[in-house]
N, C-alpha and C positions, 0 to 999 in steps of 0.2 A: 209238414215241417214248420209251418208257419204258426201251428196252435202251440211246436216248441220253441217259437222265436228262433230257427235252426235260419242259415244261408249255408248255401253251396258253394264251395270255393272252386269247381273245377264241376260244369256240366257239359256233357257229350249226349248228342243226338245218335243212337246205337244203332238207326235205319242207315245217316250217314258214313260212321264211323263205326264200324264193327269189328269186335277184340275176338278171333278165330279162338279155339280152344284151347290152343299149349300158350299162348299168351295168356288167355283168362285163366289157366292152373298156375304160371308163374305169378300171376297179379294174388291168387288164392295164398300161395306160400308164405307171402309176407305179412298174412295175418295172422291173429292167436287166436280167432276165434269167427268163423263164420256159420252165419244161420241163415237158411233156405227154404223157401215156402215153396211147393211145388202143389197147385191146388189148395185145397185143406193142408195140405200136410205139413207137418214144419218140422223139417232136418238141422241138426245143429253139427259144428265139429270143432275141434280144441286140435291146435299145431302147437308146436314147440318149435324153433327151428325149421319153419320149413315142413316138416313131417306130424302128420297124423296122428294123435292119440288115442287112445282106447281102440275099440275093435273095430273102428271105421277104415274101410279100406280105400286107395285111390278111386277103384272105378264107384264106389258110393259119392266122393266128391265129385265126380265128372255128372255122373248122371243128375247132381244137385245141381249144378251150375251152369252147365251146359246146355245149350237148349238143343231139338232135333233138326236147327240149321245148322250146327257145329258152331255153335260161337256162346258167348259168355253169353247167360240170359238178361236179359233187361225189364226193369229197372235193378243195376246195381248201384248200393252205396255204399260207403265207407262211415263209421263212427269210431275217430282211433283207429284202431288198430285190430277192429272187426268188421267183418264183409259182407254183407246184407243183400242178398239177393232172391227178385221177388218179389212179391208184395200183397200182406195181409197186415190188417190193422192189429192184431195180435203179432206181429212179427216185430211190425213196425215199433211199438210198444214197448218190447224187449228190450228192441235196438236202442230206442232213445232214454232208457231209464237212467 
């Protein structure tokens, strides 16, 4: 964040503070566009309203987001009104273009 001159307006310690699942799917809602590294891999998805675009279905955003404690994965960010969770430098990159 720093090589984009980026600051954080709101950071959360996620070991203290942990956002359980249906919380981290209502925080997912409000976006129009989240993209998810899990490993290698990078998942993206497009909301409208709240709801899922193209042939992505819920439990694809859960399995993105969610980690196997049941709780939103970390590190999540926000850019706008896009949700970023995860973390690859190819991700990150996306995020901040």
């Amino acid at each position: 964040m720093e090589e984009h001159q980026l600051e954080a307006n709101t950071v959360t310690d996620a070991k203290k503070e942990t956002i359980v699942a249906e919380e981290g799917l209502k925080l997912a809602a409000a976006a129009t566009a989240i993209h998810a590294a899990k490993g290698k891999k990078l998942v993206s998805f497009t909301l409208k309203g709240g709801k899922l675009q193209g042939e992505a279905t819920d439990d694809d955003l859960r399995k993105a987001i969610i980690g196997p404690s049941g709780n939103l994965r970390a590190p999540t960010i926000w850019v706008g009104n896009t949700m970023v969770v995860g973390f690859t430098t190819e991700l990150y990159k996306k995020a901040l273009r």
